[in-house]
C-alpha positions as CSV (number, residue, x, y, z in Angstrom):
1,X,-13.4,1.5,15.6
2,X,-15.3,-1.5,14.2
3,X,-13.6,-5.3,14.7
4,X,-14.8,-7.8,12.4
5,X,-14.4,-11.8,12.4
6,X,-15.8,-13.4,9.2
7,X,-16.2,-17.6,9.6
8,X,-16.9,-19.7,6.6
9,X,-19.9,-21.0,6.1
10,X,-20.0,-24.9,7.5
11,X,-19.9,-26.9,4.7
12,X,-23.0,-29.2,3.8
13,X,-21.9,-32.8,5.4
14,X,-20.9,-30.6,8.8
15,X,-24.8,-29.6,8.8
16,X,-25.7,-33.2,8.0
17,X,-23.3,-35.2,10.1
18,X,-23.3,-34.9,13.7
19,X,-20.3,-32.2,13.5
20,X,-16.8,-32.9,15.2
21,X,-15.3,-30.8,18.1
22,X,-13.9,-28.5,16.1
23,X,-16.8,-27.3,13.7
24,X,-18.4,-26.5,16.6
25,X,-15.8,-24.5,18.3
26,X,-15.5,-22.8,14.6
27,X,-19.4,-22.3,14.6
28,X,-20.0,-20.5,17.9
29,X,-19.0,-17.0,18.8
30,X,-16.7,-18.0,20.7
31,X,-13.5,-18.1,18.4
32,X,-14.3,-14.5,17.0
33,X,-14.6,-13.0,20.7
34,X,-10.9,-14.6,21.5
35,X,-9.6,-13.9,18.2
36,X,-11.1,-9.8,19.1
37,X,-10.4,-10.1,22.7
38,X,-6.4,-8.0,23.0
39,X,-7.3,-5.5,20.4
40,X,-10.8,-5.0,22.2
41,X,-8.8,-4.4,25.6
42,X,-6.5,-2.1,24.0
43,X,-9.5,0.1,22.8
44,X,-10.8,-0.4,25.9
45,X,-8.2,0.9,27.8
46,X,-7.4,3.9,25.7
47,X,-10.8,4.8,26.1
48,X,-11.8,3.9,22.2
49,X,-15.4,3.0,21.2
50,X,-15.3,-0.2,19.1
51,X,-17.7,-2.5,18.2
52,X,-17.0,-6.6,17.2
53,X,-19.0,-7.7,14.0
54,X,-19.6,-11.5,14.2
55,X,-20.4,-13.0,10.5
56,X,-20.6,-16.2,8.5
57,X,-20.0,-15.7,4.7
58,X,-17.7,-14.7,2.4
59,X,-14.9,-12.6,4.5
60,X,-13.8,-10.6,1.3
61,X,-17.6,-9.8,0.5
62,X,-18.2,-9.3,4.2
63,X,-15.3,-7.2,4.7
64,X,-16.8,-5.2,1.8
65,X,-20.2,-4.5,2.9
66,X,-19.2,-4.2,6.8
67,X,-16.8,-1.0,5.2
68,X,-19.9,0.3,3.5
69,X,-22.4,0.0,6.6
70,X,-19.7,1.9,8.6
71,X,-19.0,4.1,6.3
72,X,-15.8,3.9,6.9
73,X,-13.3,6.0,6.0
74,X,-10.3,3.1,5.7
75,X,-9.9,-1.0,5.8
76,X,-6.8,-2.2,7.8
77,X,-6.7,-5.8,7.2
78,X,-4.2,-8.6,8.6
79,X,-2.7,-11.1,6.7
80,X,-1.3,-14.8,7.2
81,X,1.6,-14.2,5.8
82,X,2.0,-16.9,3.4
83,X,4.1,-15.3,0.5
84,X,3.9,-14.2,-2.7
85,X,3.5,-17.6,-4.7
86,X,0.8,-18.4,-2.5
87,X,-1.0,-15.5,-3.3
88,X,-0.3,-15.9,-7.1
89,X,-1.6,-19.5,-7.3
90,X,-4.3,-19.4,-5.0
91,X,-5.1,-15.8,-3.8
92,X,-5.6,-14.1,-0.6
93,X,-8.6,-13.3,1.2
94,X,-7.3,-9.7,2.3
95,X,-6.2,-8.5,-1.2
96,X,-9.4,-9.8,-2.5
97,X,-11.4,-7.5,0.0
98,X,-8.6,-4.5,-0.9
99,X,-9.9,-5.2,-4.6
100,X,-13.7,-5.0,-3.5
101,X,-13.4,-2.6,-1.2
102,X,-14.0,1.1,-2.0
103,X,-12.4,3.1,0.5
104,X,-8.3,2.4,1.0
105,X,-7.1,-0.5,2.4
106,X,-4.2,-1.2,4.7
107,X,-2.5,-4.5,4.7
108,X,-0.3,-5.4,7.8
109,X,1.4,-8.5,8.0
């Protein structure tokens, strides 16, 4: 089982200004790992090998290549839950990685 937390990049003035509390909380690891950490004990507990995949880029694209490098055999994605008009207007990271990615992909609310 592969986990995978994808962070934006930090934008420009956040590398140029001395960077407020929560850039840096957003920049370290430690937001994935917390984000990871109940699904990770679940595995854990059943007895399941899984592995967390920390990355900065673009999640779709990064969802994308981490499917490839696993070869994996299906994508299960979350998503915020926003709503359809949401999605129409501005788009949704998960069904932008279920376009790019080329094995199935699950979508669970």
């Amino acid at each position: 089982m592969h986990l995978a937390w994808v962070q934006q990049p930090l934008s420009y003035l956040v590398t140029v200004l001395p960077p407020p509390a929560d850039a840096t909380k957003q920049w370290s690891t430690r937001e994935g790992e917390q984000a990871a950490e109940a699904a990770r004990e679940m595995f854990s507990a059943e007895g399941i090998k899984h592995h967390l995949h920390l990355s900065v880029g673009d999640p779709a694209l990064e969802m994308r290549s981490l499917a490839s490098q696993a070869a994996a055999d299906l994508v299960v994605l979350g998503t915020r839950g926003r709503g359809a008009a949401h999605h129409a207007f501005i788009g949704s990271v998960a069904l932008k990685a279920a376009v790019l990615c080329s094995v199935p992909v699950v979508l669970v609310p």
